[in-house]
VEXPABA-96611 format. One record per residue (C-alpha): residue in three letters; x, y, z. Coordinates in steps of 0.02 Angstrom, whole numbers, padded with zeros to 5 digits, always signed. Example, Ala and Ser with C-alpha at 12.3 -4.5 7.8 and 13.67 -1.06 7.14 Angstrom:
BEGIN
ALA+00615-00225+00390SER+00684-00053+00357
//
This chain:
BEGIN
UNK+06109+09522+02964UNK+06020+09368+03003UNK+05862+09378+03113UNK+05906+09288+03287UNK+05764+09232+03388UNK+05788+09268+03571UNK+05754+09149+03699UNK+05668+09186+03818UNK+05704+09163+04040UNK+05617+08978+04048UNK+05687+08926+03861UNK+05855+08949+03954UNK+05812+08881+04096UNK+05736+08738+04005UNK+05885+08721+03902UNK+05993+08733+04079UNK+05888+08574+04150UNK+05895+08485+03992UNK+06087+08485+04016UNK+06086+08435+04202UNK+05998+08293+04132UNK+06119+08232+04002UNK+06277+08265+04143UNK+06178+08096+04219UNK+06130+08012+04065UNK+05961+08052+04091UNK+05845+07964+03952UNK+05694+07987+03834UNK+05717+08193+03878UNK+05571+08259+03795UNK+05527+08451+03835UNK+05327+08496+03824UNK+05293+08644+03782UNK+05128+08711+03868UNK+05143+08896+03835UNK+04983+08875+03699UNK+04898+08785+03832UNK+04741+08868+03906UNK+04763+08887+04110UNK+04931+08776+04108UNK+05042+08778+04254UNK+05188+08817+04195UNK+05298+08851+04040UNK+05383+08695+04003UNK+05389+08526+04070UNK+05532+08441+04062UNK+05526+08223+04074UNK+05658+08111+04086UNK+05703+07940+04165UNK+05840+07847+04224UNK+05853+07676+04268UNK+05868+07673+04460UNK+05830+07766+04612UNK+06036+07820+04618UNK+06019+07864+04446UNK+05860+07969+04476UNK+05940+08050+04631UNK+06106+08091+04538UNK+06014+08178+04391UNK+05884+08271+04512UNK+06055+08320+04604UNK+06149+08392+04426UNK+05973+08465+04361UNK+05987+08581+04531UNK+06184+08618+04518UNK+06171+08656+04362UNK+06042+08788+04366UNK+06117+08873+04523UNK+06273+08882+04443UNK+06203+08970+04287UNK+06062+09061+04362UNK+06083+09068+04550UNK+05909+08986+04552UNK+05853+08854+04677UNK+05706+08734+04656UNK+05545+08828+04728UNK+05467+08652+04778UNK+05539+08479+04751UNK+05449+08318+04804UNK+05482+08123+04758UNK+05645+08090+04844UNK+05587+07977+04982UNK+05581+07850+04878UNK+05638+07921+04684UNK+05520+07829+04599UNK+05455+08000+04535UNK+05554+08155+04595UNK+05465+08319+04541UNK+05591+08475+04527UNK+05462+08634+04524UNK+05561+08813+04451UNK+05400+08891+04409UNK+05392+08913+04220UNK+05484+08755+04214UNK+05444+08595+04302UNK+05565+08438+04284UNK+05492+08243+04314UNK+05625+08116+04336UNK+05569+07932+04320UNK+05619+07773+04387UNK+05584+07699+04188UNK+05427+07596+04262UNK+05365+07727+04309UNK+05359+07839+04181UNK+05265+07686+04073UNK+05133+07667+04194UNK+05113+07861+04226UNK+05119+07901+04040UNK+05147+08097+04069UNK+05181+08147+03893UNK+05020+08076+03842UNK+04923+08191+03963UNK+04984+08321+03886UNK+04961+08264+03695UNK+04885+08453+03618UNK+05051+08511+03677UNK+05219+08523+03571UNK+05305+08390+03631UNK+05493+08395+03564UNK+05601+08260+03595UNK+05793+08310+03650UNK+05925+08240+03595UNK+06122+08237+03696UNK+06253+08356+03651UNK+06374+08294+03561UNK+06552+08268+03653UNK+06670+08390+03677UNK+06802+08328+03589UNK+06684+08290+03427UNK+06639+08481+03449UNK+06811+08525+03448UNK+06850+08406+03297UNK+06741+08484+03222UNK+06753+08682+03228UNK+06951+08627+03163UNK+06869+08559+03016UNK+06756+08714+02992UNK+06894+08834+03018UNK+07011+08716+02911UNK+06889+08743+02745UNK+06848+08931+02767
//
């Protein structure tokens, strides 16, 4: 039986954001990992950017949909939308920053937090090239 490694409640939730992102073409996703971090605030940070302030909005929007509809959770503290230049989603363990692409240059985030494991993420691929797919698998077995 092959060992499974269990996630653990912010890896989903992490995951969960990281979707809400793609729904809105969010881009650059990376996900920092600051659970080997001394006195960090939270589990994860999640950083992404889009290219306008509707495009910031409308992923802040599906990152928050999303996760109530899989968890039931809502955002403990959210801050940024006045002007979505940098809206800040806060879920605890997992913490979401959504540029305006200027932004995030100027702010550099990721390199604040360079002794972390910084993973870059990378968009699911479409459904129908999933589907295509598990045919062909099922096909050759």
């Amino acid at each position: 039986m092959a060992n499974k490694k269990v996630k653990s409640a912010s890896e989903m939730l992490a995951s969960i954001v990281i979707e809400g992102i793609f729904e809105k073409l969010g881009e650059e996703v990376v996900q920092i990992d600051l659970r080997n971090i001394k006195n960090s605030v939270a589990d994860f940070f999640i950083v992404c950017h889009g290219k306008s302030r509707a495009q910031v909005e409308a992923i802040a929007d599906s990152v928050q949909m999303e996760v109530k509809k899989a968890v039931g959770l809502n955002v403990w503290k959210k801050e940024g939308f006045e002007n979505a230049e940098w809206v800040l989603l806060d879920y605890v363990d997992v913490v979401v920053h959504i540029f305006q692409e200027g932004n995030r240059k100027f702010y550099k985030l990721e390199d604040l937090w360079a002794d972390a494991e910084i993973k870059a993420c990378s968009p699911p691929a479409p459904a129908a090239a999933q589907k295509r797919n598990k045919k062909n698998t099922s096909a050759e077995a």
